[in-house]
C-alpha positions, 0 to 999 in steps of 0.5 A: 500500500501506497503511502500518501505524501501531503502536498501541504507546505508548512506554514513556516517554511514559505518560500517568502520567509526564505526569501527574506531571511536570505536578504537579511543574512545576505546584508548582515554577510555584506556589512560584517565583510565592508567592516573587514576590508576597509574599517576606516571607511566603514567608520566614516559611513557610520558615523552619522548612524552612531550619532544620530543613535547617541543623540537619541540616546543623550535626549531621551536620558536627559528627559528621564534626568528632567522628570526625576529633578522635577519629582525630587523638586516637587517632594523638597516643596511639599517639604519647605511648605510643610516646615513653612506652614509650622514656622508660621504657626509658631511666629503666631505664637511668639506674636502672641506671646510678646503682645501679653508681654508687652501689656505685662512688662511694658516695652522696656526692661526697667520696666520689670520689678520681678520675675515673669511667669507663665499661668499652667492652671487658671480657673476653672483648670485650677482650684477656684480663684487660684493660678498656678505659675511656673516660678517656683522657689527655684526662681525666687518666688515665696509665700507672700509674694505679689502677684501682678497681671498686664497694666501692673493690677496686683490680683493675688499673692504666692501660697504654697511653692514647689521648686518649679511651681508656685500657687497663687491665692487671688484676692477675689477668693472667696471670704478673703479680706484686703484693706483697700480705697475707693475714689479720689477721696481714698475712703477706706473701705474692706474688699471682701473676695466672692469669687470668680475675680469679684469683691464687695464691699460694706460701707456705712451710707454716709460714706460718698462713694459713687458708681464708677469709683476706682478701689485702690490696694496698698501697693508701691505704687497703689494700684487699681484693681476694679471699678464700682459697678453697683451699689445697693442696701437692704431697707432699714440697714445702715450699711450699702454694699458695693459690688466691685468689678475687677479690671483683670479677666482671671479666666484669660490669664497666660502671664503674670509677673511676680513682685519679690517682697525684697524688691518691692 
């Protein structure tokens, strides 16, 4: 029995791929011969090939060095922004810390009879009607000490100290008394605290003291701390009561400054 041989050519093996393959062959064969026989020409046909081919090349090597400097610049701006946007917020809170200063101290440095001190706990952190300060024993302050807020109103005295802290007792605490004056009369009256940075106090009627006189403390120099806003008595007594507003926000407090009793 006759075996039958297909006539169907394999697809890979046309007659046009060998033609084409023979062409390639034949060039590369060409290219590697004129190389051997005559290089120096070989070269100087090449030549604008190769540079056309480095040219290429440096463009392309330098779009890539381009984009990665521009992504290595945009990563350094965030940065910059970032450390600029907490420069700023730190400027914020140096303007704001020399501003209380400034109403603390005054603008110039005799102007600063003791030590100033940051405020950590104010009502209602603190116990009502007391700071605490960080100028403690360690930085002069003792029991007794005055203790001063911006525009020079005294608004208390040093209590109980630690090394690096001290408590400051308000004189608006409640059921404390201070000798103190009220209006350019200088009438003597007795503050009594009643909390939250307020004062009363008794006076027989006769005594002419108006809405809107200032009271006075002993001080050097004496020094108001608050104004009449009120004045009122029960019906038949011989006394009024004066309420007394205080010029000190006890409540915003941030600095204060202590006056050492050696240094007043």
């Amino acid at each position: 029995m006759k075996k039958k041989f297909s006539h169907r050519r394999s697809a890979f093996l046309t007659p046009r791929i060998f033609s084409g393959g023979s062409v390639v062959l034949t060039v590369v064969l060409l290219f590697a011969l004129f190389r051997l026989v005559a290089p120096e020409t070989f070269l100087t046909v090449t030549a604008p090939f190769f540079s056309t081919g480095s040219f290429v090349y440096e463009k392309v090597s330098s779009s890539f060095v381009v984009v990665a400097e521009k992504k290595d610049l945009y990563d350094k701006n965030q940065v910059l922004l970032k450390q600029n946007e907490a420069l700023l917020n730190r400027n914020r809170a140096l303007t704001a810390r020399v501003s209380s200063l400034t109403a603390l101290v005054g603008t110039t440095t005799p102007s600063v009879r003791g030590v100033v001190a940051n405020v950590l706990g104010r009502p209602a952190q603190s116990p009502y009607d007391t700071l605490i300060i960080d100028a403690g024993s360690v930085s002069g302050s003792a029991t007794g000490d005055v203790v001063i807020a911006r525009g020079g109103v005294p608004i208390g005295t040093i209590g109980k100290l630690s090394p690096s802290t001290a408590r400051v007792i308000l004189f608006s605490s409640v059921g404390r008394k201070i000798s103190a004056w009220a209006g350019v009369a200088r009438n003597p009256i007795t503050l009594q605290g009643t909390g939250g940075g307020t004062f009363t106090a008794d006076i027989p009627h006769q005594v002419a003291i108006s809405v809107g006189d200032k009271i006075f403390i002993p001080g050097s120099p004496s020094s108001a701390i608050g104004r009449v806003v009120g004045i009122g008595a029960p019906i038949g007594s011989a006394m009024e009561t004066l309420r007394i507003r205080p010029f000190v926000n006890i409540f915003s407090l941030t600095v204060v400054e202590v006056i050492h009793r050696t240094m007043s």
